[in-house]
Residue frames as a rotation matrix with the C-alpha (Angstrom) as fourth column:
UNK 1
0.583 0.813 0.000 0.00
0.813 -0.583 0.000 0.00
0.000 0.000 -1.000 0.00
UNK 2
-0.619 -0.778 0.109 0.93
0.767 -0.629 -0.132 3.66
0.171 0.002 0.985 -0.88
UNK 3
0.526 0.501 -0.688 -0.04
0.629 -0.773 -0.082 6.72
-0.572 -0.390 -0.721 0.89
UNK 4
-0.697 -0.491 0.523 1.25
0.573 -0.820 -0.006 9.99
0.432 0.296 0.852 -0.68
UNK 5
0.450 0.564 -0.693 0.29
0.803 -0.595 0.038 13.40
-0.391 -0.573 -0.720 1.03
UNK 6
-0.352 -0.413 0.840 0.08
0.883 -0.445 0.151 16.33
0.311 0.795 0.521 -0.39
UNK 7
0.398 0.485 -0.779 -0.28
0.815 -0.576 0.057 19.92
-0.421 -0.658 -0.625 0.67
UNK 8
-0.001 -0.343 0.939 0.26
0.602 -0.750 -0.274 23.28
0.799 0.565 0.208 -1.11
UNK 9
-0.470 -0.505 -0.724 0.91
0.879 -0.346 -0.329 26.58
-0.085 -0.791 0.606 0.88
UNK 10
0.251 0.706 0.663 -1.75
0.730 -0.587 0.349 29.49
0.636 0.396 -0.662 1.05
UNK 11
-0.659 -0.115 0.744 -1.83
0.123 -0.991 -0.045 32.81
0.742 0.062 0.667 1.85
UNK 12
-0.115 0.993 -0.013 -3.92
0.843 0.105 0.528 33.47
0.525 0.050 -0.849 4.32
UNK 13
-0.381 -0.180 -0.907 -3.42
0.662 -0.738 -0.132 36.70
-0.645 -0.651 0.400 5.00
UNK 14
0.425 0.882 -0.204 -5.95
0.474 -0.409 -0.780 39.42
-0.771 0.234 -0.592 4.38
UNK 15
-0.110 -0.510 0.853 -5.29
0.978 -0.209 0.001 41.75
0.178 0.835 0.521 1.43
UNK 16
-0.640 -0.035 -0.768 -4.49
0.416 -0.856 -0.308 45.35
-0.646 -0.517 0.562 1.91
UNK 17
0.347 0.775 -0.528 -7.67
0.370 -0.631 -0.682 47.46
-0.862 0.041 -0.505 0.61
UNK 18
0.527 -0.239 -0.816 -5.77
-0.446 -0.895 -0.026 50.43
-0.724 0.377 -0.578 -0.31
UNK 19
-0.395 -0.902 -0.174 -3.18
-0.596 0.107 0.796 48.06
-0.700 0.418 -0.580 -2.40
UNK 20
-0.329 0.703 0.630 -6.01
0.687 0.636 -0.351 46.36
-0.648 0.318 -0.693 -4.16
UNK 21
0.711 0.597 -0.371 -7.08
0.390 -0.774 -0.499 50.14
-0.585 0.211 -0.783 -5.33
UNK 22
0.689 -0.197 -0.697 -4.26
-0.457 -0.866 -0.206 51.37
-0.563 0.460 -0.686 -6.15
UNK 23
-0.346 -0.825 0.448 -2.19
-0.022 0.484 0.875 48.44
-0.938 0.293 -0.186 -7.70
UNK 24
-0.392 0.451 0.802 -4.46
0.919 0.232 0.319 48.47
-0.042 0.862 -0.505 -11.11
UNK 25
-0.819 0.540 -0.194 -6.04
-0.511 -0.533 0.674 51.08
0.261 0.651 0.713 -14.01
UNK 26
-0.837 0.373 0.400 -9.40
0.424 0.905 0.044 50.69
-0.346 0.206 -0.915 -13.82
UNK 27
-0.959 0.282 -0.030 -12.52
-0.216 -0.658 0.721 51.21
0.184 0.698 0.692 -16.28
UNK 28
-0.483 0.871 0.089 -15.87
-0.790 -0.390 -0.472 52.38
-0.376 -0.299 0.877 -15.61
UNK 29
-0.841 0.429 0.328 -18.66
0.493 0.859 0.139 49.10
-0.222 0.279 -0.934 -16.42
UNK 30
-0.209 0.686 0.697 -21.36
0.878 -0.183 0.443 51.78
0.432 0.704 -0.564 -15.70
UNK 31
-0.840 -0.488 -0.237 -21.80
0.538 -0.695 -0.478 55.20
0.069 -0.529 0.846 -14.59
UNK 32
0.494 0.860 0.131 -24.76
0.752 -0.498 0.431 57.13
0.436 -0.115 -0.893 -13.14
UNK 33
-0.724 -0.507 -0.467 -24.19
0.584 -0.811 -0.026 60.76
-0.366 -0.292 0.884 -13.14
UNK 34
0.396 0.757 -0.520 -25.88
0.592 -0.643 -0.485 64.35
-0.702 -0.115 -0.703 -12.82
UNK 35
-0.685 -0.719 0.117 -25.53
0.662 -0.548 0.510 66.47
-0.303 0.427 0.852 -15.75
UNK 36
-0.827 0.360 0.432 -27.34
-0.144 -0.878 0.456 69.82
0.543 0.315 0.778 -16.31
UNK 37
-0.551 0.687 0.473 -29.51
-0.833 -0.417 -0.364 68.84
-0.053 -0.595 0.802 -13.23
UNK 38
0.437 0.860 -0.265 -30.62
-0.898 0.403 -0.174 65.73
-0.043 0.314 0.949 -14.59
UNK 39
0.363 0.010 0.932 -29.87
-0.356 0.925 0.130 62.02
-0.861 -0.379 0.340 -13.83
UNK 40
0.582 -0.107 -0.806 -27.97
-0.736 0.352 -0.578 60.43
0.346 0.930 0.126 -16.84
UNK 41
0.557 0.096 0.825 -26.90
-0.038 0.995 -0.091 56.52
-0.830 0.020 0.558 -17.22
UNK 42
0.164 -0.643 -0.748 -23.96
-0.936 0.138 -0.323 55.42
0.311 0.754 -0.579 -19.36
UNK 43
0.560 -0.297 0.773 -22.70
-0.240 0.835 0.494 51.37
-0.793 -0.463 0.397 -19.58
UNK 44
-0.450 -0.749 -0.487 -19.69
-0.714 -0.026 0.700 50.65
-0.537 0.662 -0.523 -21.46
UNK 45
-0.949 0.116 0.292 -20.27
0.299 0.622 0.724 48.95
-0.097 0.774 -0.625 -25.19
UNK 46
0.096 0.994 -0.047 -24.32
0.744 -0.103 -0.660 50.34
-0.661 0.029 -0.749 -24.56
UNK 47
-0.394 0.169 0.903 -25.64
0.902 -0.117 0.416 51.37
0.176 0.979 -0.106 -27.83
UNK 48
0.142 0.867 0.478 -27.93
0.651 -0.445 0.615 54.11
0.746 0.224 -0.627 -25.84
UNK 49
0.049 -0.296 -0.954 -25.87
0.888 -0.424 0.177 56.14
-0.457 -0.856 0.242 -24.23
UNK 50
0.887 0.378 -0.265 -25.91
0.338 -0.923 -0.183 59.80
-0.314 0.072 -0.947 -24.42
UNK 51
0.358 -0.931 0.072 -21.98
-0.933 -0.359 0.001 60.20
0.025 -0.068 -0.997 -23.47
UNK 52
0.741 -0.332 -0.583 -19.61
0.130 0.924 -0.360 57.18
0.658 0.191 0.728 -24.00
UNK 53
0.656 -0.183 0.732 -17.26
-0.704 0.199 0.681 56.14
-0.270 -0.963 0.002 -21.19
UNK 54
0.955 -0.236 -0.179 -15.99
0.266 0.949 0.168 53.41
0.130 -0.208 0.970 -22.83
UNK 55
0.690 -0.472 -0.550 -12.55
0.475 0.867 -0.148 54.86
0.546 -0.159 0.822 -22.86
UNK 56
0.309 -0.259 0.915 -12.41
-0.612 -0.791 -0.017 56.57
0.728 -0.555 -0.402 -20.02
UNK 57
-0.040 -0.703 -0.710 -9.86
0.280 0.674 -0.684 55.20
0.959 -0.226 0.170 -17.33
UNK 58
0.428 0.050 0.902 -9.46
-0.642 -0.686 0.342 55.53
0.637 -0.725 -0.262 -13.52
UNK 59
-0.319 -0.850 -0.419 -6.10
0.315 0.323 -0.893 55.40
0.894 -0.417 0.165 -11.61
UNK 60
0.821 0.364 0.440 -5.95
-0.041 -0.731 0.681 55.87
0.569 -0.577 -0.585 -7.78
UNK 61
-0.122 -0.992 -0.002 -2.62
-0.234 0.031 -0.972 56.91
0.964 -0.118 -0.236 -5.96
C-alpha cells in the first residue's frame, strides 16, 4: 500500500484594501451621473448612451 500526502501553501493573509485600489487602471462598467440637473446613465459597449465612457480610465494613488 501507498499513501502519498500532499499539501500546497496558502496565503492566508488578508489583502491590503488600499493596495487592491491602487495596484491596477481601472474602467468604468457603468456610470450614473448628474448632468445639467438631470440624472444620466452610461454602460460601457451600450448602444444608448448619451456620453460614451468606454474609454475613459481611472487610476488611484
Amino acid at each position: 500500500m501507498l499513501l502519498f500526502i500532499s499539501s500546497c501553501k496558502t496565503n492566508d493573509a488578508t489583502p491590503d484594501p488600499m493596495a487592491i485600489l491602487t495596484g491596477k487602471v481601472w474602467q468604468m462598467d457603468e456610470i450614473r451621473y448628474l448632468q445639467n440637473n438631470t440624472n444620466a446613465y452610461s454602460k460601457r459597449g451600450g448602444s444608448t448612451n448619451l456620453v460614451s465612457f468606454d474609454d475613459a480610465i481611472i487610476k488611484f494613488n
